[in-house]
C-alpha positions as CSV (number, residue, x, y, z in Angstrom):
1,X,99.7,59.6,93.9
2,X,99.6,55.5,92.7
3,X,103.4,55.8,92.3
4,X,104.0,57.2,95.8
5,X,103.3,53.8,97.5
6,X,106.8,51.7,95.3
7,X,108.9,54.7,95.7
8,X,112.1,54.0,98.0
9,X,112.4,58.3,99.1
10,X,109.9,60.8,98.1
11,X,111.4,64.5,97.6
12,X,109.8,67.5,97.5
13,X,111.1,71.2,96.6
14,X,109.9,73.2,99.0
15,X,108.8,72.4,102.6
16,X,105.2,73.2,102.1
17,X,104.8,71.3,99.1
18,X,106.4,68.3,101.1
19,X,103.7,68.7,103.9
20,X,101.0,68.4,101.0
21,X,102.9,65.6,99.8
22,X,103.2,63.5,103.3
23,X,99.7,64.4,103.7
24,X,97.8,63.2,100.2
25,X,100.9,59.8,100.3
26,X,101.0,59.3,104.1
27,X,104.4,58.7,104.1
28,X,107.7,60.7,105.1
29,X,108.4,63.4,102.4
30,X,112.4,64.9,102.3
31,X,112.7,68.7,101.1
32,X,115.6,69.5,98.4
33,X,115.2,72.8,97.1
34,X,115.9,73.3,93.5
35,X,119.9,74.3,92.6
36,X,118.8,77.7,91.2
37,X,121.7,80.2,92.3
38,X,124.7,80.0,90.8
39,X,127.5,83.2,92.2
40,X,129.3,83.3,88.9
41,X,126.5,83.9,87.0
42,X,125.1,86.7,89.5
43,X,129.0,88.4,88.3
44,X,128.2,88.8,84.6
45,X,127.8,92.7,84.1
46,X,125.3,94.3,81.3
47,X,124.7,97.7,80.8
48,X,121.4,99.4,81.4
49,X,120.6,101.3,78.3
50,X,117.6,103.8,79.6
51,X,116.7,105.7,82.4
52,X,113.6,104.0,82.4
53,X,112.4,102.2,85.5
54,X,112.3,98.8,84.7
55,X,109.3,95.9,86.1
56,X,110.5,92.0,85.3
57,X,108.4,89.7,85.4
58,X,109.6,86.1,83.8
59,X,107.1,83.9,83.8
60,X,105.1,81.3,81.2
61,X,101.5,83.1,79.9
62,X,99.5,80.4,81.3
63,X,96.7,80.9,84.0
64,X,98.8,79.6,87.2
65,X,101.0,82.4,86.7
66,X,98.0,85.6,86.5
67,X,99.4,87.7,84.4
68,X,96.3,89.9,84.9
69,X,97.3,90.8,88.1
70,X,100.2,92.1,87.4
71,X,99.4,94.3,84.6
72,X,95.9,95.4,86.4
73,X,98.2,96.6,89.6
74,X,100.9,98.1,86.9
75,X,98.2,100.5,85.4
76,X,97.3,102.0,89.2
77,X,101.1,102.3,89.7
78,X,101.2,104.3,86.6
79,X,98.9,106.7,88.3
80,X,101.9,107.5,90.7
81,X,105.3,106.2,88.9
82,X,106.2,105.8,85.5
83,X,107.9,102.7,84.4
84,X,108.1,99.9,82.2
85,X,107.0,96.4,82.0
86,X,109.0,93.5,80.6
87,X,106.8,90.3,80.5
88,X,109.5,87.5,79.2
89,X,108.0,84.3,78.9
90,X,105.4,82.5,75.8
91,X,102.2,80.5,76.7
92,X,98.8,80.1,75.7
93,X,97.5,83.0,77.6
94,X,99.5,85.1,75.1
95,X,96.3,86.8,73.2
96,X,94.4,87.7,76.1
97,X,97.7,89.0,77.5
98,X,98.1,91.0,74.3
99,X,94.5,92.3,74.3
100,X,94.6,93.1,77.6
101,X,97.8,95.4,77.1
102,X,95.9,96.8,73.7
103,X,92.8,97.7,75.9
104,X,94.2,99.6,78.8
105,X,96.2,101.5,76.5
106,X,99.5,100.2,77.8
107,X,101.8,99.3,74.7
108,X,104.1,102.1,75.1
109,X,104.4,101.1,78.3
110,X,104.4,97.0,78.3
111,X,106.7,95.1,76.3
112,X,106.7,91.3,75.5
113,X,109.6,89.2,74.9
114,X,109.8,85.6,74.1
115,X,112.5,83.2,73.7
116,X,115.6,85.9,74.5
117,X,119.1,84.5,74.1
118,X,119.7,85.8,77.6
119,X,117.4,86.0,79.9
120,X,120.1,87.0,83.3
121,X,120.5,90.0,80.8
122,X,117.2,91.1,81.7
123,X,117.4,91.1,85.8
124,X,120.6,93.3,85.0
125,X,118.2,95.8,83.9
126,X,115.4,95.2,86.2
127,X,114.9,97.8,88.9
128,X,111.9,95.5,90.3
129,X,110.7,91.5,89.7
130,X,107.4,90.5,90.3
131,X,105.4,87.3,89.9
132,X,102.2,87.1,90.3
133,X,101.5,83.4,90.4
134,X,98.1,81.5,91.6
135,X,100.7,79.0,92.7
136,X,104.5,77.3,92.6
137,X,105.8,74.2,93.3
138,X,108.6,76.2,94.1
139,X,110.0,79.3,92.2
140,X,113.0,79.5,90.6
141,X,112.6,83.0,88.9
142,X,112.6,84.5,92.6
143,X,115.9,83.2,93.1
144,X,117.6,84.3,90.1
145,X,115.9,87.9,90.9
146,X,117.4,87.8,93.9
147,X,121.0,86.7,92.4
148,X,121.0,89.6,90.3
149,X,120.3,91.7,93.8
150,X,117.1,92.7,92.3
151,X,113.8,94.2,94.9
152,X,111.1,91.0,94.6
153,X,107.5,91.2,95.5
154,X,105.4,88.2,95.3
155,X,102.5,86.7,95.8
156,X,102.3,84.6,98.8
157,X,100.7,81.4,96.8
158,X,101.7,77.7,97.7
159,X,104.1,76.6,97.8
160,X,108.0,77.8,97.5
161,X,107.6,81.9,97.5
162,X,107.2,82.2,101.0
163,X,109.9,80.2,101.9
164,X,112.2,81.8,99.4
165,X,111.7,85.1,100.6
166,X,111.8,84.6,104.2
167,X,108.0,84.8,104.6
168,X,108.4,88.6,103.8
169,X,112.3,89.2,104.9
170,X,114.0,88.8,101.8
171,X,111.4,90.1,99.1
172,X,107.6,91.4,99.8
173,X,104.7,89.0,99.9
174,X,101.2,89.8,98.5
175,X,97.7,87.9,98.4
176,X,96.8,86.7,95.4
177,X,94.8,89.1,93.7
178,X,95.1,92.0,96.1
179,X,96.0,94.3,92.8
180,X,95.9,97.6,94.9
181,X,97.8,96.0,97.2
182,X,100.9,95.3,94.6
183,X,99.7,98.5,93.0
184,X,101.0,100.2,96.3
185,X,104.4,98.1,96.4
186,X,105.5,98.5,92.9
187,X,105.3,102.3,93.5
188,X,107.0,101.6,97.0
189,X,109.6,99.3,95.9
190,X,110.4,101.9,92.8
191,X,110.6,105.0,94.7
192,X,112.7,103.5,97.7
193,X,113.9,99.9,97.7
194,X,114.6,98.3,100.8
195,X,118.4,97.4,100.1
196,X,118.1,95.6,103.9
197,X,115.8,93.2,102.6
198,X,117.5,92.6,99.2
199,X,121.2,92.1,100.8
200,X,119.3,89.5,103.4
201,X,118.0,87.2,99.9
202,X,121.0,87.7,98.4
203,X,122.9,86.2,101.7
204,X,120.2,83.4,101.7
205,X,120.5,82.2,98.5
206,X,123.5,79.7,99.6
207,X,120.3,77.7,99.9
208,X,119.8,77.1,96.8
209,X,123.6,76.3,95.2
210,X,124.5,73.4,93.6
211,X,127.1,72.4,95.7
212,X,124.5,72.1,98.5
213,X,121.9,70.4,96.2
214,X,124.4,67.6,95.6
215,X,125.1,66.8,99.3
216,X,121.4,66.7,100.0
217,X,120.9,63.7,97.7
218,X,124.3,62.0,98.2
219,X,122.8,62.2,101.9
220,X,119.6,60.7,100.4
221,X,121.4,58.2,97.8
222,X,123.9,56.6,101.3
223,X,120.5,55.5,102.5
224,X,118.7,53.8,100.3
């Protein structure tokens, strides 16, 4: 916050976390959301090798992004669905991750990847993404889920989710920690996804291109 007061333009990535921003520097804060949809990159094809239905959730193993949640609401929707869950990310919530998994009996059924070569391969084979996150700054992952036409729930944390998914248009929005809650969408969004709401995020996501991105801070950079 010290730096705020010699800056010339203060940007923020998502509108929310500019509000926060005007509020704690009391000055004028510009949203620029993040270039994080790229259409030729939403082209690449991959093949699906199982029949399995497929949970992504790419995401660091580190508090913020409450892991627990996830795999807490994942064992209820076991009770109803089955499925898998791909957890592609590395962090120092890794062991309690790892124990957790061990505990609830869930290996065959949650698998861990770190560092892939390619993670867009992985939102090929998704059939659901979810992040479960305490909060965001904004929240690229949602954006590249929704490049790759994939169903999205998320939880409705500060400050980009909300705003990426149309505050529940484009993708569905949970409270943080609301397991049954999620419980009941994953099993919802596996047995019937809502191909209104995914072709809606995929339409949005022009938000978010590059092209865009760089017009927004030429607009910014004329000023100065």
């Amino acid at each position: 916050p010290l730096t705020y007061k010699y800056a010339d333009k203060i940007i923020g990535i998502s509108n929310e976390l500019s509000k926060d921003l005007k509020l704690i520097c009391n000055r004028p804060v510009i949203t620029i959301y993040n270039p994080s949809f790229d259409n030729k990159t939403s082209k690449i094809k991959f093949k699906k090798k199982n029949k399995d239905k497929i949970i992504l959730c790419v995401a660091r193993f580190e508090k913020q992004k409450n892991h627990l949640m996830l795999l807490r609401a994942f064992k209820l929707s076991l009770e109803k669905i089955s499925s898998k869950l791909l957890l592609v990310g590395y962090g120092s919530q890794k062991k309690i991750i790892t124990k957790f998994i061990s505990d609830n009996n869930l290996k065959n059924n949650v698998e861990i990847i770190k560092n892939p070569k390619n993670v867009y391969s992985f939102y090929k084979k998704a059939d659901l993404f979810v992040l479960t996150s305490l909060y965001e700054g904004f929240g690229n992952v949602l954006v590249e889920a929704g490049m790759f036409k994939v169903p999205i729930i998320s939880t409705n944390c500060k400050s980009g989710p909300k705003e990426i998914l149309g505050n529940g248009k484009f993708g569905d929005l949970v409270g943080i920690n609301q397991t049954e809650r999620l419980a009941y969408l994953i099993v919802k969004n596996l047995r019937n996804p809502n191909t209104t709401k995914i072709s809606r995020m995929f339409k949005s996501l022009k938000r978010f291109n590059i092209k865009t991105h760089i017009k927004n801070y030429e607009k910014v950079f004329k000023k100065l």
